[in-house]
N, CA, C and O of each residue as an XYZ file, in Angstrom:
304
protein
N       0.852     -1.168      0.000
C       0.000      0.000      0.000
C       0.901      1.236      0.000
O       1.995      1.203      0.563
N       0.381      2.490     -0.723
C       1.162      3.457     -0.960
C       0.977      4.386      0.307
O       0.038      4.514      1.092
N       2.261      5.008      0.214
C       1.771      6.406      1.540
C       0.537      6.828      1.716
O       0.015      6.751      2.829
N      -0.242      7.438      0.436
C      -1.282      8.343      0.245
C      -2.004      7.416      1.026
O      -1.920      7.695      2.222
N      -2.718      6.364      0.773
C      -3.282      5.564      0.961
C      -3.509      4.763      2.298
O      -4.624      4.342      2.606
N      -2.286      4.559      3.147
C      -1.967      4.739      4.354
C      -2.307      5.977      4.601
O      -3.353      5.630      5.151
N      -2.345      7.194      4.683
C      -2.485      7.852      4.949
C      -4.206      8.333      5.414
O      -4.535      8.719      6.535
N      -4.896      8.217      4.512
C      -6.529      8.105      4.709
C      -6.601      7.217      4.570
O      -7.230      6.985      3.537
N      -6.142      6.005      5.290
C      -6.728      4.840      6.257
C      -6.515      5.693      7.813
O      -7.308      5.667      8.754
N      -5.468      6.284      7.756
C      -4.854      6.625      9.516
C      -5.724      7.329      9.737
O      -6.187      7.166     10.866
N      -6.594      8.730      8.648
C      -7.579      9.888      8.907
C      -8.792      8.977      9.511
O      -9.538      9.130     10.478
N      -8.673      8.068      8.618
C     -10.320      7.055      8.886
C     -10.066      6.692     10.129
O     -10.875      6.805     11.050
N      -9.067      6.291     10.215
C      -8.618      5.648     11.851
C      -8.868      6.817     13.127
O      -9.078      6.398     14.265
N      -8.837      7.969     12.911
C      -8.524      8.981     13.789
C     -10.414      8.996     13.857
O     -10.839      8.640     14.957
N     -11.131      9.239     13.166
C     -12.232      9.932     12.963
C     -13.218      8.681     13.605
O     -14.193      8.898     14.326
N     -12.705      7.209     13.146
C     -13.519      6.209     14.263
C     -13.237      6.011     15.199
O     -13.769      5.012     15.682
N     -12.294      6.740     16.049
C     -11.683      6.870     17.345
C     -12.279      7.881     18.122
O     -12.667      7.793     19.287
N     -12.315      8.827     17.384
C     -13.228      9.579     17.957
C     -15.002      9.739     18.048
O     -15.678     10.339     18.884
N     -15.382      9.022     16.955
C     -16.314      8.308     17.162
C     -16.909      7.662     18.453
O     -17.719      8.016     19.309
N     -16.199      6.635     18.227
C     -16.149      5.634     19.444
C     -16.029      6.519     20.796
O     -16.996      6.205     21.491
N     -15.271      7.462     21.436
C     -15.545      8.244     22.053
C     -16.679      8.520     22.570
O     -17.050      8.149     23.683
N     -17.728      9.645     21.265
C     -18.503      9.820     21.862
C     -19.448      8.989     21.931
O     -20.215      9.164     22.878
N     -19.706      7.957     21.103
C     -21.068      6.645     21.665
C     -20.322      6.561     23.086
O     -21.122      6.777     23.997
N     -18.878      6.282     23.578
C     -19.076      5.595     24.642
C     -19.332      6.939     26.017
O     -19.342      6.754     27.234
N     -19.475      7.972     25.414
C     -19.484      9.499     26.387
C     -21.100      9.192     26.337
O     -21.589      9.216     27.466
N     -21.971      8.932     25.365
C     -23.108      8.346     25.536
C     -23.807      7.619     26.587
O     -24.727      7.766     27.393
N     -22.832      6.659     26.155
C     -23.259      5.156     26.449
C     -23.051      5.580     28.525
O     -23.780      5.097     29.391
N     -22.292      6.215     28.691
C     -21.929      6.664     30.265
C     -22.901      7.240     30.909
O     -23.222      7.103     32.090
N     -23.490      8.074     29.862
C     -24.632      9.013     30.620
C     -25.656      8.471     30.676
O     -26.538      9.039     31.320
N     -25.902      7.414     30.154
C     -27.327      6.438     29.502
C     -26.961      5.389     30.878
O     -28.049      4.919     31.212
N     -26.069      4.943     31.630
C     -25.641      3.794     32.725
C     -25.771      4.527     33.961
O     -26.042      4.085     35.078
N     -25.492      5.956     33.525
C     -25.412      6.819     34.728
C     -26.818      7.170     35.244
O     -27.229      7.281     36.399
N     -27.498      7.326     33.946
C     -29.231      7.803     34.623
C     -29.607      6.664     35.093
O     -30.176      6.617     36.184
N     -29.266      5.112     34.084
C     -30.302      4.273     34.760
C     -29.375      3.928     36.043
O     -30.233      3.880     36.925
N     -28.361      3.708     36.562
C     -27.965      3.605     38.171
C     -28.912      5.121     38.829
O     -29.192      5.032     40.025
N     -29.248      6.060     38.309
C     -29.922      6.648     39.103
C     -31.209      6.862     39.384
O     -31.828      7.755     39.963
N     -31.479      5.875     38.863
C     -33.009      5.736     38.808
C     -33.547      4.783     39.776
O     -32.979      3.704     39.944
N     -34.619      5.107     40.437
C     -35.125      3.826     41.556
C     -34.896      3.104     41.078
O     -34.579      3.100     39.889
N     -35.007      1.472     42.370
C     -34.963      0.260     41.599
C     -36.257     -0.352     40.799
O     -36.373     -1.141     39.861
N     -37.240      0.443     41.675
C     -38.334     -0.518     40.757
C     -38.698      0.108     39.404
O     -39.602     -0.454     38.784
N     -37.995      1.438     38.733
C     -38.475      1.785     37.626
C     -37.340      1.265     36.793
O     -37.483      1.300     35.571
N     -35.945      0.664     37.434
C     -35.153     -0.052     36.634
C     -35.265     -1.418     36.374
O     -34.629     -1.973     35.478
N     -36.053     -1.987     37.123
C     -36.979     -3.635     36.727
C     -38.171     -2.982     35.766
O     -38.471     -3.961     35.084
N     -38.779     -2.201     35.448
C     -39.418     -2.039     34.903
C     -39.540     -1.883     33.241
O     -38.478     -2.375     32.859
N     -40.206     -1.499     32.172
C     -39.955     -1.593     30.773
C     -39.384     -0.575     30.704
O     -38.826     -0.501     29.609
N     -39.123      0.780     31.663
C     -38.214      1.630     31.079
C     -36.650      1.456     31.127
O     -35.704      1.776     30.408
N     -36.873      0.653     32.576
C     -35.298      0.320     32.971
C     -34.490     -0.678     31.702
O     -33.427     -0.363     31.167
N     -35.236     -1.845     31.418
C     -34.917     -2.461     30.871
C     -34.582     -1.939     29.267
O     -33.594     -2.369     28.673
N     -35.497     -0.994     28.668
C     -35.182     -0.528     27.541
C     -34.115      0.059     27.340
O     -33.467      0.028     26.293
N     -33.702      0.965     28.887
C     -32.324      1.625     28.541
C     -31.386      0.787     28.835
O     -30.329      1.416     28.784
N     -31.115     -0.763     29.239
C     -30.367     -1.437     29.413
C     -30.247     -2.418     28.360
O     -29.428     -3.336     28.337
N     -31.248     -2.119     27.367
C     -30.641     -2.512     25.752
C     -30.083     -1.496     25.013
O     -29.358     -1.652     24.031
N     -30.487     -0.278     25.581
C     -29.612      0.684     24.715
C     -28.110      0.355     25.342
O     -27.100      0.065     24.701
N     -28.243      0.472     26.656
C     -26.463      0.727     26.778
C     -25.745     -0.845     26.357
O     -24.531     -1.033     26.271
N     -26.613     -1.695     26.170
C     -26.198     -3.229     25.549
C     -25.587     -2.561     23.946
O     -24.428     -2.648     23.539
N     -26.554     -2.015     23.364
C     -26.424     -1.618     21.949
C     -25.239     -0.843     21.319
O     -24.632     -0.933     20.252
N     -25.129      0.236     22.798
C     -23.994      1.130     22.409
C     -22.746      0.415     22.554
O     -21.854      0.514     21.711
N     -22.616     -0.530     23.921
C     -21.425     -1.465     23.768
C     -21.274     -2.017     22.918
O     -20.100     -2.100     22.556
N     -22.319     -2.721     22.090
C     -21.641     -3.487     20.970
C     -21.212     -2.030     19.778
O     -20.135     -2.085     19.186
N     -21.752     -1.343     19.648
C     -20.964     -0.407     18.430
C     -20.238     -0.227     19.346
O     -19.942     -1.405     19.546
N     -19.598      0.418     20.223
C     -17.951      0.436     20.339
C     -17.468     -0.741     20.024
O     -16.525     -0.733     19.233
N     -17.876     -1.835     20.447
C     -17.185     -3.114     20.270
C     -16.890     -2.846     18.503
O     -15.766     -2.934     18.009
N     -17.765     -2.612     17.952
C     -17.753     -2.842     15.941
C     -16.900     -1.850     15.892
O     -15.677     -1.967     15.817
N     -17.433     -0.988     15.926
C     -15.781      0.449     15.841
C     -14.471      0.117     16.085
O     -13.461      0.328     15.414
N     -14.695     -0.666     17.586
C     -12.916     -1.258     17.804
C     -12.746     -1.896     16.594
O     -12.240     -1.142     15.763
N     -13.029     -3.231     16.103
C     -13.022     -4.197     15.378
C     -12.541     -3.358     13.880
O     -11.707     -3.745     13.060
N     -13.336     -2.149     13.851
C     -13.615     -1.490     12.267
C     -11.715     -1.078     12.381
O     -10.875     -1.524     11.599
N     -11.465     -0.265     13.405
C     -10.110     -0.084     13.792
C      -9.234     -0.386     13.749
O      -8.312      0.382     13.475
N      -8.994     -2.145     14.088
C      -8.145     -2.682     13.670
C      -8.099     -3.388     12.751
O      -7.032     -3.979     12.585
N      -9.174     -3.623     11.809
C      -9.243     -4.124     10.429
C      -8.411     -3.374      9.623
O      -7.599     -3.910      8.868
N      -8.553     -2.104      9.725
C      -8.252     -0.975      8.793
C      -6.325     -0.544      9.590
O      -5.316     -0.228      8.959
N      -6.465     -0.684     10.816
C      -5.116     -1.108     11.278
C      -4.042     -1.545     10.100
O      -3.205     -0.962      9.410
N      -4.601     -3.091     10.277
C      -3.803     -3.924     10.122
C      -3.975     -4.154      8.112
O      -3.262     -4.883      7.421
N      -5.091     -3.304      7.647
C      -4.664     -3.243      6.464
C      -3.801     -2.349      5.791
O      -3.634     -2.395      4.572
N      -3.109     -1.333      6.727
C      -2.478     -0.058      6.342
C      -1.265     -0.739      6.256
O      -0.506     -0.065      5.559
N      -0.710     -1.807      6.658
C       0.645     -2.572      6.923
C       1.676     -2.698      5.974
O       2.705     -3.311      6.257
C-alpha cells in the first residue's frame, strides 16, 4: 500500500476513534441515569429498555474497535 493511501486509512482511523468516544461518552450518561433511577423503575420496561440501549452502544464500540483494527492492520 502506498503512503497516500496509508495515509486516509490513519484519517479514517482517527475519525472512528473519535467516534467511538462519543457513543461511549453516551453510552456513560445512559448507565449513569439508569444507576440513578429507583430500583423498581429499573426492573421495569423503562429500565430495561435503557439497558438494551447501553447493551447496543457497547456493541458499536465493540464494531468500531473491530472497524479499527481491520483498517489497522490493512495499512501494513
Amino acid at each position: 500500500m502506498n503512503k497516500a493511501r496509508r495515509t486516509r486509512i490513519n484519517e479514517i482511523i482517527e475519525k472512528l476513534n473519535a467516534l467511538k468516544e462519543d457513543v461511549e461518552a453516551i453510552m456513560d450518561e445512559e448507565q449513569e441515569s439508569f444507576d440513578n433511577m429507583p430500583e423498581s423503575l429499573q426492573e421495569g420496561e423503562r429500565g430495561d429498555a435503557m439497558q438494551e440501549a447501553i447493551d447496543n452502544l457497547s456493541s458499536a464500540m465493540d464494531s468500531i474497535g473491530e472497524a479499527v483494527d481491520s483498517l489497522d492492520e490493512a495499512s501494513i
